[in-house]
N, C-alpha and C positions, 0 to 999 in steps of 0.2 A: 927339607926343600922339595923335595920329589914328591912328598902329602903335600905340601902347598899349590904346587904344582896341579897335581890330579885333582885338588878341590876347585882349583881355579876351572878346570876343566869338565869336571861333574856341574858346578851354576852355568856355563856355556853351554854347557848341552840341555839342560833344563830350561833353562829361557830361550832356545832355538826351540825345543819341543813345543812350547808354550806360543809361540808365535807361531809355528807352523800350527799349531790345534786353530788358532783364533783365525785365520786365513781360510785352511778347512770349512772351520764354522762359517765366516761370514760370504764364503763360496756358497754353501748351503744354504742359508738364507737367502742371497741373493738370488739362486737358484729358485726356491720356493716363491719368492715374490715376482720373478717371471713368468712359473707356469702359473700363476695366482690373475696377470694381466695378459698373460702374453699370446692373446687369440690375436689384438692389433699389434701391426709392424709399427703405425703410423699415427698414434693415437691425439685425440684432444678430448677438450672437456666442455658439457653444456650446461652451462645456469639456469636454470631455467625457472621463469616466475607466473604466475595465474592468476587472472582476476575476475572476474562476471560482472555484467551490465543488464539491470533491467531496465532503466529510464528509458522513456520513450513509449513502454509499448501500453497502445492505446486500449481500454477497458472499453466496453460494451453502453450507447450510448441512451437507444430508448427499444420501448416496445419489447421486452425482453427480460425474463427473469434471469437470465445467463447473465453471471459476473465473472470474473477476470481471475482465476485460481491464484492463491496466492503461490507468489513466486519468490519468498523469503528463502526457502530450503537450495534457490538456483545459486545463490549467492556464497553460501559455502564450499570455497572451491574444493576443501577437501575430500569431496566426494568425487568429482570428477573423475571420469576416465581416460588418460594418457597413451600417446600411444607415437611412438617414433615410427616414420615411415621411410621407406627409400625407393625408389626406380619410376619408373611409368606404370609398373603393376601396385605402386605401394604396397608392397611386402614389408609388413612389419618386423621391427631389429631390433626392439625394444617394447613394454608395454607395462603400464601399473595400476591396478584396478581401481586403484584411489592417489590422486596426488599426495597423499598425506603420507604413502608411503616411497613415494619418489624422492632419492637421494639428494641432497646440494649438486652435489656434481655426477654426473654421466657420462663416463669414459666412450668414445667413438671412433668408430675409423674415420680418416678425414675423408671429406666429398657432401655430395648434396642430400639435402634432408628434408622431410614434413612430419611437422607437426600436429595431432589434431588433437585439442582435450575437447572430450563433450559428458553431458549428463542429459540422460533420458532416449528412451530407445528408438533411432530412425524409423517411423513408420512412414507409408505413404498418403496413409488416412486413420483416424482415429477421433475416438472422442476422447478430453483430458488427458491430452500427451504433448505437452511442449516439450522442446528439445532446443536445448542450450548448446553451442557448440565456437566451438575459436580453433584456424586454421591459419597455422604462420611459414612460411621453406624460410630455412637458414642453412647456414654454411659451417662445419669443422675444419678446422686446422690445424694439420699437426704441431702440438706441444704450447697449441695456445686455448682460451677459455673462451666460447662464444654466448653471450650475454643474450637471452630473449624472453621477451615480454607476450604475453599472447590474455588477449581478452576475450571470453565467451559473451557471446550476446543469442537472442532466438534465431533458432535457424529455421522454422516452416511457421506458413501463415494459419492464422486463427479467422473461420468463419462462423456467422452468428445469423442463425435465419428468424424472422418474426413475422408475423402475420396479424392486420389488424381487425379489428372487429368487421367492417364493413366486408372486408376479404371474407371472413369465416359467414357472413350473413350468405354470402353469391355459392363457396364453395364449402360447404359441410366436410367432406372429405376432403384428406388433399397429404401429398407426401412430397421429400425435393432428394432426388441424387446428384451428386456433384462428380464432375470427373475433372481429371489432371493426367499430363502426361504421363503420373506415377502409378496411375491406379490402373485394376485390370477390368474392374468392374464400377460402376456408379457407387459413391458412398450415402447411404440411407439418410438422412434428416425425417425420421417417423415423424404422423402427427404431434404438432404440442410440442417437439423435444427442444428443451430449453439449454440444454448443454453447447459446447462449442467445439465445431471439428478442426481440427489439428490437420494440416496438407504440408506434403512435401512439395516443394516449386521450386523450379529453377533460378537459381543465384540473379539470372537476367532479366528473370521474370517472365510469365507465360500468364496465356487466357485459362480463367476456369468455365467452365459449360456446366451452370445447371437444367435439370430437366425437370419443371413442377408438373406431378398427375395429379387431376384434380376429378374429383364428380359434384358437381351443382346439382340442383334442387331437381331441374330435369332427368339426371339417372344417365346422363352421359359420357363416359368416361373420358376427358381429355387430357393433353400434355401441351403444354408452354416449354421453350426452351429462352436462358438469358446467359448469355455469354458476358463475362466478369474477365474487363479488361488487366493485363499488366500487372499480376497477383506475384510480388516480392518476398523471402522471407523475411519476416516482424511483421507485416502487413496484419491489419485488422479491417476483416470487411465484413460488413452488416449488409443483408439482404432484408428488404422490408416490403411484403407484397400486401397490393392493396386493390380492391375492386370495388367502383362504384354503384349502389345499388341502383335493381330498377332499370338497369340497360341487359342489352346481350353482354353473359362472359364474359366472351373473347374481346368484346370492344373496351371495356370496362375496367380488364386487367391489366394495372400496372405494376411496376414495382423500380424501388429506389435503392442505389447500389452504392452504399456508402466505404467509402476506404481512409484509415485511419483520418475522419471525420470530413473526410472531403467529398462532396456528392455528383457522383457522375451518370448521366442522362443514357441508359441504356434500356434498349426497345427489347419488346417481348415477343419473340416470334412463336406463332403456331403453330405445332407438331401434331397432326393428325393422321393416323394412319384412318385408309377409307374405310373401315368400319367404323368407321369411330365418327365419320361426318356428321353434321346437323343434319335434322328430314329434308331442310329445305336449300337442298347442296346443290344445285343449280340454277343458275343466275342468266335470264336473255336481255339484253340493253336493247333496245330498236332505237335505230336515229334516221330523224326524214322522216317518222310516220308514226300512227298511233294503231295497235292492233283494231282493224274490221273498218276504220275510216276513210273513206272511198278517197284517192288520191286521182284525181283528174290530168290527164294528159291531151294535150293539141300539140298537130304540126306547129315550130318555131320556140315552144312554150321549152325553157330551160328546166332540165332535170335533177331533182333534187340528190343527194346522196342515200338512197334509200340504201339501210344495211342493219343485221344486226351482229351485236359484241358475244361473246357466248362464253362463260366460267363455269368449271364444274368441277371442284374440288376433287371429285372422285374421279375424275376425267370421262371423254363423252363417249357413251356405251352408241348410240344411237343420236341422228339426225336427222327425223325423217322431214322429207321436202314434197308437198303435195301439190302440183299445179293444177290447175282448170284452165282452161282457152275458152274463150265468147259460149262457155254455158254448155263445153263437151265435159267430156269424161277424165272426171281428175286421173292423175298418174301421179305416185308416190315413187321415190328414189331414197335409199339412205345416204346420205352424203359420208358419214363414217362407218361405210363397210359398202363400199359400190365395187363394182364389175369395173373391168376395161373397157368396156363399148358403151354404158351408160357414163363414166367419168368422161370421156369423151365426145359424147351426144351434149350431154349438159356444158363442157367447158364450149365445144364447135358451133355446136347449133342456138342453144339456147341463151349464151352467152353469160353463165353464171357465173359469177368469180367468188371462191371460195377456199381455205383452208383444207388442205387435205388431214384429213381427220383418222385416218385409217391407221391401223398399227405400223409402224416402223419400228422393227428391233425388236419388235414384242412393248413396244410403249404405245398408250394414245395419248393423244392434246386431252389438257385440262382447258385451254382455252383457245377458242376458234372465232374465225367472222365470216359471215356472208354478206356479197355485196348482190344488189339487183338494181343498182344502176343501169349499165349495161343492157339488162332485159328488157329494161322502159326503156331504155332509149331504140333500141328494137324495134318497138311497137307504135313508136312515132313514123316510124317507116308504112305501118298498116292504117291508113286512119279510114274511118268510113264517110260514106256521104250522106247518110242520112242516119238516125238513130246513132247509137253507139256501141262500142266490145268491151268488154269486162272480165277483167283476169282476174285470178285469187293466188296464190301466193302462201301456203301455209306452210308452218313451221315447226315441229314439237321436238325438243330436245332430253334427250335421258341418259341420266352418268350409267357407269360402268358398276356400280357395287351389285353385291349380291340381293339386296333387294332394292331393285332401283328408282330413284326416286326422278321426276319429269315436271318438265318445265312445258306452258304452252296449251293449243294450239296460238298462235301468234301470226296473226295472218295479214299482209298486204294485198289490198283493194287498188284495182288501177282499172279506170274509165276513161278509153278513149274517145274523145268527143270527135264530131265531123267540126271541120273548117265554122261552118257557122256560126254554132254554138256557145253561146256566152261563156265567159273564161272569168272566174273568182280566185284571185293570186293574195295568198294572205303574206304580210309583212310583219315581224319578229314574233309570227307564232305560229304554231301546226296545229292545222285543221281538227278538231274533236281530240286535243290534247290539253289537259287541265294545266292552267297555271295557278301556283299556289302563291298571292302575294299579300301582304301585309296591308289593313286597311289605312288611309290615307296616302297611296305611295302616290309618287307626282312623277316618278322618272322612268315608267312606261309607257310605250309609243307602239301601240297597235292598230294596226291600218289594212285595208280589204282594197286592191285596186280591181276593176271589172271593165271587161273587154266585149263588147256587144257586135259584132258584124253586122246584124240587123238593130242596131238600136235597142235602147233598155223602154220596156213597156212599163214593169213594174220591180221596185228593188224592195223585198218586204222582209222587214225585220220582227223576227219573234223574239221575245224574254222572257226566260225564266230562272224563277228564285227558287231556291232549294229542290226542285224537280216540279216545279207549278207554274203554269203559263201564265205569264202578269198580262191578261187581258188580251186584245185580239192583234194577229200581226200587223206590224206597219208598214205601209208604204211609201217610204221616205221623199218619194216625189211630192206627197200631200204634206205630210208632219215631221218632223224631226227632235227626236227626245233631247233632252239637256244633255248639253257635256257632248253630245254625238255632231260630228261634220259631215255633212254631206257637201259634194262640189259633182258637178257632171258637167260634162263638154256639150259645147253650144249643138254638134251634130245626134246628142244622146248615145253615143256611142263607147263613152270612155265616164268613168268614173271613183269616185274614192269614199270610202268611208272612215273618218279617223276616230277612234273611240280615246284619244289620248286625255281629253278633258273629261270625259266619262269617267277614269280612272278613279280620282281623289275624292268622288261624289260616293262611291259603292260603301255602304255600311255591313261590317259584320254583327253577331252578337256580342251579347254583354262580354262573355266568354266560351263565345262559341263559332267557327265560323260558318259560314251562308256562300252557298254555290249560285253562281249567276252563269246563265249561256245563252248569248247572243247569238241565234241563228238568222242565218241570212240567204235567201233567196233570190235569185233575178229570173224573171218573164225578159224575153227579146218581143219585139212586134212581128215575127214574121207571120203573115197574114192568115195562113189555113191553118196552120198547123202549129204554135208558137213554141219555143224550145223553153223547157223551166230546169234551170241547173240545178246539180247539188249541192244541199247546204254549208256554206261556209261557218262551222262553227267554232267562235270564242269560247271557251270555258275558264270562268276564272274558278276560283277559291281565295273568298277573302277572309283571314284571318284575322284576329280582333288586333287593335293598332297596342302592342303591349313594347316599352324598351327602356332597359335597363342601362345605364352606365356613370360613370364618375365622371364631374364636370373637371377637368382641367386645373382650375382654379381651384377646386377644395381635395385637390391630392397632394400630401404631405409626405413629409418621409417618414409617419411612423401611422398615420391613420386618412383617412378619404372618405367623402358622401359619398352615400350611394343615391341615385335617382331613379323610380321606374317612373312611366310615363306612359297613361293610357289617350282615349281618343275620347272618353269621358270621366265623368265624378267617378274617383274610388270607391263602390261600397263594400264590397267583398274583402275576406283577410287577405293579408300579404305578407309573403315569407321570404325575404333576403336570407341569400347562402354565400358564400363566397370557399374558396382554396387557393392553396398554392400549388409548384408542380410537383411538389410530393406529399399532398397531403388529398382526399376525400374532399366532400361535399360538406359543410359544415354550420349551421345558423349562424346570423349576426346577431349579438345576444342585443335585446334592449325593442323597443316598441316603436314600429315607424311612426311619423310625423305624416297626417296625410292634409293637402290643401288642395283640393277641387278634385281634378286629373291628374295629380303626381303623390310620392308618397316617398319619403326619402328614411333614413337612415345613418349613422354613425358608425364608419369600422374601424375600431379602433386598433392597436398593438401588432400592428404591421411591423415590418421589415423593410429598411432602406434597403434601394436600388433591386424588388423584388415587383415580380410578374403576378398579379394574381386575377381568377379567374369570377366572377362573380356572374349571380344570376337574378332573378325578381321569379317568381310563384304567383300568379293572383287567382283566386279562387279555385284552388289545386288544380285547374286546369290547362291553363297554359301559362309561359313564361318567356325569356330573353338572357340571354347569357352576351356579355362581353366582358371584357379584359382591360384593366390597367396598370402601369405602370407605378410603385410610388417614387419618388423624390432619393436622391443620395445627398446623405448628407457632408456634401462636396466642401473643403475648404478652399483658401487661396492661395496661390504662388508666393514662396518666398513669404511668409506670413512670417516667419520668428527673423527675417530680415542679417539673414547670414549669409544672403549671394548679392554681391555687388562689386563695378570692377571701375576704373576712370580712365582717363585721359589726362597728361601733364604736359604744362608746358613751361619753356623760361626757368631751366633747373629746379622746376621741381615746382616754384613758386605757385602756380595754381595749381589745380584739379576739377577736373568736371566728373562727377560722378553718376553712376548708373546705377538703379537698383537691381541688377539682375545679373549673372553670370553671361558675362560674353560668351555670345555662339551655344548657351543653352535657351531654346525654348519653353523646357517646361519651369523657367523658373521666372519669365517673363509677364508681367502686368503692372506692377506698380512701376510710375513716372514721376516726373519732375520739372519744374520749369527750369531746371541750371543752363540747358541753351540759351534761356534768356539769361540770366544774369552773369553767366561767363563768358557770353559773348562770341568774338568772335580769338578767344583767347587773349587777351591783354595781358600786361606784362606781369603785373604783382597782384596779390589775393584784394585788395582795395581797391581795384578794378574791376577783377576777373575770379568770381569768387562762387560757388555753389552754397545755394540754400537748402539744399540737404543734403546728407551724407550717411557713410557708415560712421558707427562709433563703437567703440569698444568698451565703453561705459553702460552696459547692456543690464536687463534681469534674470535672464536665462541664454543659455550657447555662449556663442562669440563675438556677437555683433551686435548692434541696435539700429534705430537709426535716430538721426539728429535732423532735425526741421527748424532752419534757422532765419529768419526776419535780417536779409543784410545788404550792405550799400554796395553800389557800385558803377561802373560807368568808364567807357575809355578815357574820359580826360580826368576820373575821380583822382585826388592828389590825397598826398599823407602831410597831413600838414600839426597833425598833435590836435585837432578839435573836431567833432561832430559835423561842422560845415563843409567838410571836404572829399564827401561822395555827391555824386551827379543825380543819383537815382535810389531809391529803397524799394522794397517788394519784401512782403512776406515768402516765406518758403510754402511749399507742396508738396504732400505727398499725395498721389490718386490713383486709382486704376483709372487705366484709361492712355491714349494715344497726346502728345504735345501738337498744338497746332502751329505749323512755323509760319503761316499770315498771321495771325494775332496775337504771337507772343504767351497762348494762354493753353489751358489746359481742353482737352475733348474727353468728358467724363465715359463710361464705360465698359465695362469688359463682359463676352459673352458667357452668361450661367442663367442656367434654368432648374438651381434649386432655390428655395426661400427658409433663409433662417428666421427664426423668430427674434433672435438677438445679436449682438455679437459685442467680444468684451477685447481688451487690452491693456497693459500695463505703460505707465508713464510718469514722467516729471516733468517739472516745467518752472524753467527761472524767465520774471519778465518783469518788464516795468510799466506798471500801471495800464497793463494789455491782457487778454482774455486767447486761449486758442481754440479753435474749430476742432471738434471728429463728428461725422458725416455720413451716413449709410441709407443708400438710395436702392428697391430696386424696380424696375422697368420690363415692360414690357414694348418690345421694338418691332411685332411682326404684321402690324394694320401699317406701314409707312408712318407712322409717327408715334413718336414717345409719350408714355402712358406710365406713367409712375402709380405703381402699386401698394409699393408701403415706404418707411421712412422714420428714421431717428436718429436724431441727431445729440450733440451734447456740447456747453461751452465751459471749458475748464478754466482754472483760476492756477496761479506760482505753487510749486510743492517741491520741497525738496527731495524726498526718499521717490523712490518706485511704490506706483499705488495700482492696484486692477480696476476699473472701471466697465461695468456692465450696462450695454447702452440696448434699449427694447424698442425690436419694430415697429409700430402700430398698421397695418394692413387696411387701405381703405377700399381695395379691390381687392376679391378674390374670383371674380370669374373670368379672367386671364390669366394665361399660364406666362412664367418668368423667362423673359428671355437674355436679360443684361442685370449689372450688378456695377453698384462706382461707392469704393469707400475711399474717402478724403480727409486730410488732416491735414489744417493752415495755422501756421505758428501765432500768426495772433491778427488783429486787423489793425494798430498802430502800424502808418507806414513815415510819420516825423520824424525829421530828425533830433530832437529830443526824446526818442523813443529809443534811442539807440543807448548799451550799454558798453562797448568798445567800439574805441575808434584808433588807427594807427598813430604812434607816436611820430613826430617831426623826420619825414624822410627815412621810417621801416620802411625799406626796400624787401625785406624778407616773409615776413611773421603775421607785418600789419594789417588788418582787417576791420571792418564796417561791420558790426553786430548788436541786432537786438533781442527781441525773444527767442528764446534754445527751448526747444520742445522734443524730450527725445519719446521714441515709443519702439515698445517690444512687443513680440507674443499677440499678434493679433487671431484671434479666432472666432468663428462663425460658433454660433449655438443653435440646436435644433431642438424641436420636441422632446422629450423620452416618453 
């Protein structure tokens, strides 16, 4: 008993042992799997999934060998780089070189987190560096799992520079840096390089600034800068720079700033530093006068604005001002670098008004004015009594560069005359100042009035052509040339000469123009000694009558004549060019057509709703540029007939319906006559019924419409027979306004494109009736309607939906389109044997008067291609 006992007592203590070992152990374990996690007090877990997106991003589209690096290898996310972030410093708390080694689950402390994976290394410039990247903040929680998704897409924009041929004919050399707010310095685009730079930009987007240096054919080194709006990461933008030959550079250089394929109008400004100026870097404007022609002044006689403009790229080094007084001793002053006591002699005494030109800050004016109003008006104060004073007035201006380059002298003449002296006042032109006008022009008005105190003895006009005296001068009191007026006051004292009919008469050459100058003379009578003033001279320049432009009427939306039109027979070649705003100068392929004085042309493969600029060439001499517009190829409101709203009355029994969304406009034009035949609402649809409608019986979308032939009338009864409406009418459909005097339609609506066709889908049940479709279009801007083209078509019953393509015929084209009316009438039986329902005996609900149902879907205008 006592062994049994003790044995009982030996398995007790061994299975205590045994459980205390296993306690031990799984203390120690548990122990080990503590210090195993246990850096978090607070832990959770992150899921985390990756994906890449390249769709969208736009490849490279012309003028450029650069294509679009493939971007397959962005797509495997298991390369990416991972990287947990935390605080305002984003101090990283985790990182995996490659997602592929990043676990399912990622133990965390709870609190706020960011994420970024990317593949490819952040630069701020680079060639062949895109950089894929997806940034997501999520949240941990303690002892729960937070699920997050994060997609890479490109993070820095892609630019592509090209240059086209006409560019490389002007600039031979030529390089472009780009800056961004990432960069420290311009990034290179070398000659030719066809690669594409890779920029870092701001998430919100920022301007790029390029800067093209160029040297043209001259040897002079310049810079262009174009600032590149609103540059986003994934953006693809195309620079494409282009220069027209044959002009200066800088005028000539454009360039087209395309962004993921959308084209935006950005100007080219020019960067010159003043070494680097043209020779010919200052520029004098004179207005009120022409240099060295004597400008006449009398007591009473109003003062012109004599001044000139002054630009000098390199700003004004020098101003010199040279006066002479009645034939003393010139005195020179520099207006930009004067004394105190000469700035003031000339502001006090002399009355000059002018720009202080003089360094401020260490800067001068690039550009100035001087005015000598003031001065003349002066000198009306000195006038003599006999003979007269003559001022001079000179002017030479010289920029600031190191080797400087000068404009000038440019000198104003001023004659003061005595009281007596005949007085020659020229009207829309300046004395010994050429005008260049176009031969046959009819809409200049040049006129000489003359003021004689003593009477006009002699008023004598000389002409010359090309620098050669046509014969001996005239004394217009004897003769008077064609086209020239003379008028003079009955005391000889006052008189006018108008050259305006003279105008249209002046011939230039074939293709060349011819200088003409009308000098003019007056003798007074005064007895001993007669006064002979000085010459009031016209100078024209008439150029050969050359002009180019597309008639109105033969501009389409994919092609347009061209017309030049000379002042004689065409014999010489003729070269049409045409562009658009981002393209060069370019021939019109194909052989003009020429008939007497015009010679026209075919341009074809145009672009709707686009600007382009065209020109005429005749005998590579001279030529004509204007501009037109083509055609858009504009559809109509509401054309698949899915906006329409009504009006109900008498629970519901009728409707009057509208083809157009109430209170929208743009979906407004097509009408109806159901005013008329619903009246003024009557009780039941056999009265008060619409002859067109929507329908839900359509070809395409939601809706159709229905055009219905049906009875009606306030006293119409439902009697079970055909006899028992008041009135029939075909239905309407039309563009155009309802006339409420006549019950009837007012065809129109305003458009000023021209389709050449236009098609639509339909059916049509009827009895022994035909229906109308109708396409008119008008020209409405001489006061009265002028129908240009027209086709029409009469359909027959069908049951399925069929397309019908109906062709305009045009029998004017030298009016431009100003209105458009398409119309569909369900049939022209308006009998009442024509009708195929009539209400049964006393439907008060359902019952209606109906004959032809003509439904129509999908109407569409057709243009050229």
């Amino acid at each position: 008993m006592k062994d049994k006992n003790l044995c009982k007592m030996c398995s007790v203590g061994k299975v205590m042992f045994l459980i205390g070992s296993v306690f031990v152990l799984l203390i120690s374990i548990f122990s080990c799997d503590l210090e195993k996690a246990g850096m978090f007090e607070h832990p959770g877990l992150l899921q985390f999934g990756l994906s890449a997106d390249t769709a969208g991003i736009q490849g490279s589209q012309e003028l450029t060998k650069a294509v679009l690096p493939d971007l397959t290898p962005y797509l495997n996310t298991n390369l990416y780089k991972i990287e947990i972030l935390q605080g305002e410093e984003e101090t990283v708390v985790s990182s995996f070189e490659h997602y592929e080694d990043m676990p399912d689950l990622v133990e965390l402390e709870r609190g706020n987190y960011r994420v970024r994976a990317s593949m490819g290394e952040l630069k701020a410039a680079a060639f062949d560096a895109p950089r894929f990247e997806g940034v997501s903040d999520f949240i941990i929680k303690e002892n729960m799992t937070t699920k997050l998704d994060v997609t890479c897409s490109l993070a820095n924009a892609r630019v592509t520079v090209a240059y086209t041929d006409s560019f490389k004919v002007v600039y031979p050399t030529y390089t472009l840096g780009i800056e961004t707010s990432h960069t420290t310095e311009p990034f290179e685009f070398v000659q030719d390089e066809a690669r594409s730079g890779w920029f870092q930009v701001n998430a919100e987007g920022e301007d790029l600034k390029g800067i093209l240096t160029v040297k043209p054919d001259t040897g002079e080194v310049k810079q262009f800068t174009v600032t590149i709006p609103s540059v986003k990461p994934k953006d693809n933008v195309m620079l494409t720079f282009n220069s027209t030959p044959n002009t200066r550079p800088d005028q000539g250089l454009t360039v087209k700033v395309t962004i993921n394929e959308e084209v935006i109008d950005v100007p080219v400004n020019v960067f010159v530093p003043d070494y680097m100026l043209p020779v010919n870097g200052v520029n004098v404007q004179l207005n009120g006068f022409s240099s060295g022609v004597i400008q006449v002044v009398k007591k009473g006689v109003e003062i012109q604005d004599y001044s000139v403009d002054i630009t000098a790229p390199g700003t004004i080094g020098k101003c010199l001002l040279t006066i002479t007084k009645k034939e003393g001793t010139p005195t020179t002053y520099d207006l930009a670098n004067l004394s105190e006591e000469d700035r003031a002699y000339l502001s006090d005494i002399e009355k000059l008004v002018w720009d202080s030109m003089s360094p401020v800050g260490g800067k001068r004016l690039k550009k100035a004015s001087v005015s000598f109003k003031k001065i003349v008006e002066e000198l009306q104060k000195d006038i003599p009594e006999e003979g007269f004073y003559l001022y001079e007035y000179s002017l030479t201006v010289q920029d600031s560069l190191k080797v400087p380059h000068s404009s000038g002298p440019h000198i104003l003449k001023v004659k003061v005359y005595p009281d007596s002296a005949p007085y020659l006042e020229s009207i829309g032109f300046q004395n010994g100042t050429t005008e260049t006008i176009m031969e046959k022009a009819t809409d200049k008005d040049y006129s000489v009035n003359v003021k004689a105190p003593n009477a006009i003895d002699k008023c004598l006009l000389s002409v010359f052509k090309d620098g050669v005296q046509v014969g001996e001068a005239i004394d217009l009191n004897n003769s008077i040339p064609e086209g020239i007026t003379y008028t003079k006051s009955a005391d000889g004292k006052n008189a006018t000469i108008s050259y305006k009919d003279m105008i249209p008469l002046l011939k230039s050459g074939i293709d060349t123009p011819v200088e003409y100058k009308y000098s003019l003379v007056v003798i007074d009578k005064l007895p001993d000694d007669p006064f002979t003033s000085d010459p009031m001279v016209l100078q024209l320049n008439i150029t050969p009558y050359i002009k180019v432009y597309a008639p109105r009427g033969d501009i389409w939306t994919n092609r347009a004549k061209i017309v030049m039109e000379l002042a004689h027979d065409v014999k010489y070649p003729v070269q049409f060019e045409y562009r658009d705003a981002h393209s060069s100068w370019m021939p019109v392929s194909g052989n003009p057509i020429i008939e007497g004085a015009k010679a026209y042309i075919s341009l074809n493969g145009l672009t709707q709703g686009e600007e382009y600029n065209i020109r005429a060439i005749y005998s590579d001499k001279i030529k004509s540029e204007n501009s037109f517009k083509t055609e858009k190829a504009a559809q109509l409101p509401n054309s698949g007939f899915e906006d329409w709203y009504y009006e109900s009355g008498n629970k519901d029994y009728w409707r009057r319906w509208y083809p157009w969304s109430k209170g929208d406009l743009s979906t407004f034009g097509w009408n109806t006559v159901n005013l008329k035949t619903v009246g003024d609402g009557w009780n039941y649809q056999y009265n008060s019924i619409s002859g067109t409608m929507s329908t839900d019986d359509r070809k395409e979308g939601n809706h159709a419409a229905l055009i219905r032939t049906v009875g009606w009338g306030k006293t119409s009864v439902a009697i079970g027979k055909n006899s028992g409406a008041n009135h029939i009418d075909v239905g309407y459909l039309y563009l155009g306004d309802y006339n409420e005097d006549t019950k009837s339609p007012n065809y129109g609506y305003a458009f000023n494109s021209r389709p050449i066709a236009f098609c639509f889908y339909y059916k049509y049940k009827a009895k022994d009736d035909k229906f109308l479709a109708e396409i008119v279009i008008q020209n409405r801007s001489r006061e009265q309607v002028i129908e240009l083209g027209r086709g029409s078509f009469i359909g027959e019953p069908i049951d399925n939906y069929v397309l019908k393509t109906i062709d305009i015929k045009y029998d004017r084209v030298e009016l431009e389109p100003t209105h458009i009316y398409v119309v569909f009438k369900s049939g022209d039986r308006t009998d009442k044997e024509s009708l195929l329902e009539w209400p049964k005996f006393a439907n008060l609900s359902d019952g209606k008067y109906v004959g032809s149902q003509l439904y129509i879907d999908e109407v569409k205008l057709i243009y050229p291609e």
